[in-house]
N, C-alpha and C positions, 0 to 999 in steps of 0.2 A: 504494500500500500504506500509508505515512505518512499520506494524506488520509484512509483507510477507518477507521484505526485511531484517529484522530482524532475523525472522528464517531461514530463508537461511544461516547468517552469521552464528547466533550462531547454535551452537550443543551441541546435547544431549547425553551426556554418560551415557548408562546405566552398571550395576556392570561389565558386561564380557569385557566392551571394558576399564575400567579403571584395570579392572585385566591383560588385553596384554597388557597394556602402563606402569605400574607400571614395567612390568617382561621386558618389554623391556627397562626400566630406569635403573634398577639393572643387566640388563647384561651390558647396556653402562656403565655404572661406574665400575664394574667390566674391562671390556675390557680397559678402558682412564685409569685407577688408579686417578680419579678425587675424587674428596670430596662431592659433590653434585648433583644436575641435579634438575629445577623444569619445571616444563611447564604452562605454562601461555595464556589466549586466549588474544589475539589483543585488547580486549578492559581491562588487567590490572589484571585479575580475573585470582588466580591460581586454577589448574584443578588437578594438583596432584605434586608430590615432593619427593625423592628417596637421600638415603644417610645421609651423617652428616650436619646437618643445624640447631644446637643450637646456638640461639645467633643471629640468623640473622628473622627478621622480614618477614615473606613467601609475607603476601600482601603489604606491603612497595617495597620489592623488587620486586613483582611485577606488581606494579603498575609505579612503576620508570624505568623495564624493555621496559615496551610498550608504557609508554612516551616518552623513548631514540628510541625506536625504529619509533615511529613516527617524530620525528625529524629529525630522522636520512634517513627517507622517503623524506621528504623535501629538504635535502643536496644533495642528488641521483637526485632529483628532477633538483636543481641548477647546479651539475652539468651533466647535460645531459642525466642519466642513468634512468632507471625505476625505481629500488630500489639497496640499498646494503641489502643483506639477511646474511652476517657477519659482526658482530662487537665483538670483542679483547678490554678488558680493561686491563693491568699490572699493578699492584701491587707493592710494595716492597716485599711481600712475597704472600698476594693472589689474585687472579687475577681472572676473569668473560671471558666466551665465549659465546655468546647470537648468537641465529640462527632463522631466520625465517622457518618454519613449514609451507610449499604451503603458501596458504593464509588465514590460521587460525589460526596459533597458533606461539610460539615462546618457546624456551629452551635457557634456564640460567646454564649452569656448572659453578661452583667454582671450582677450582684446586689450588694446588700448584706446589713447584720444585718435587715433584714425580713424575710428567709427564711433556710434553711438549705441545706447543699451538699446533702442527703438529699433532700431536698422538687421542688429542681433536677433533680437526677437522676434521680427518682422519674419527672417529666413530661417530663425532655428523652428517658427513653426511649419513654415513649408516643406523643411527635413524632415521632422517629426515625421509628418505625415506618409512621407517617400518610405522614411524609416520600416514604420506599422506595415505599411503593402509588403517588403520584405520579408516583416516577423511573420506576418502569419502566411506568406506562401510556406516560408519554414517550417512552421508550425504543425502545420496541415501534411507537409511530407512524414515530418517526423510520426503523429499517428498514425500514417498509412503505414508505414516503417516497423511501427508495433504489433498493427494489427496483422503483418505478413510474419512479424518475427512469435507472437504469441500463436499462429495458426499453424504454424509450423510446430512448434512447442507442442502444441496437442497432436500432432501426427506422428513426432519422435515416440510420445508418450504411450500413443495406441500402438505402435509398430513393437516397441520394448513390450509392453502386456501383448502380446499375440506372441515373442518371443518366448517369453519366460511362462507362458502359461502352464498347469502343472494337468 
C-alpha cells in the first residue's frame, strides 16, 4: 500500500520528457530575463536546472525549497486557505520566486533588477502550466506501466501454482 502510494506520487522521467522540461526552462529564462530556474519534486530532490547557478548549492536549495514550501502548506493551513502555490523572497540584490507545479513539483527562479517579480510570475505561470501537460502525460504512463507490471504478477503467480501443484 506504502509502495502504491509512493508511485503515484513520485514520477519517472524518462530522457524525452526531461529534454521538453529542460527546452521549456530555457525559453522561460529567456522570456523572465531571470538568472536561473530549477525544479524540484515535493519531497526536496532536484529533477533538472537551467541557467546561471554557480555558487549556489542545487540540493541544499532544494531541499530548503520544499521544506519552505511545506511550511508554508501549514500557514495556508492556519490560515484558512488550502495552500499558497507562490512565494517571493527579496533580496538586496537577488531574490527567489518558488511556485508550486499541480501537485508535484515546485520551480525556484533566481533573478535580479533585470527583471521584475511581475514579469517572473507572468511566465513562471505559463511554465507551470506546460509543466502539469508533462506530469500527467507521465503520470498516466506510469499507471499503464503498473497495471502491465501487476498483470503480469498475477500470471507468474498462476503459472508457479499450476507448477507446484501437489
Amino acid at each position: 500500500m506504502k509502495d502504491e502510494r509512493l508511485r503515484e506520487k513520485r514520477l519517472t522521467y524518462y530522457k524525452e520528457d526531461l529534454e521538453q522540461i529542460d527546452k521549456l526552462l530555457e525559453e522561460f529564462l529567456k522570456l523572465s530575463n531571470a538568472k536561473s530556474v530549477f525544479l524540484i519534486d515535493k519531497e526536496g530532490h532536484l529533477i533538472t536546472r537551467k541557467g546561471a547557478s554557480e555558487g549556489i548549492n542545487a540540493d541544499t536549495l532544494s531541499a530548503l525549497v520544499a521544506g519552505s514550501f511545506a511550511a508554508t502548506k501549514e500557514l495556508a493551513r492556519i490560515l484558512g486557505e488550502s495552500e499558497f502555490s507562490v512565494m517571493f523572497h527579496q533580496g538586496a540584490k537577488d531574490h527567489i520566486h518558488i511556485v508550486l507545479v499541480g501537485d508535484r513539483a515546485i520551480t525556484a527562479t533566481t533573478f535580479d533588477e533585470k527583471t521584475t517579480v511581475g514579469m517572473i510570475n507572468l511566465y513562471a505561470k505559463e511554465l507551470s502550466s506546460k509543466l502539469e501537460k508533462i506530469f500527467d502525460i507521465a503520470s498516466r504512463r506510469v499507471v499503464q506501466e503498473q497495471h502491465v507490471e501487476s498483470g503480469y504478477s498475477e500470471s507468474v503467480k498462476d503459472k508457479l501454482d499450476d507448477l507446484f501443484k501437489d
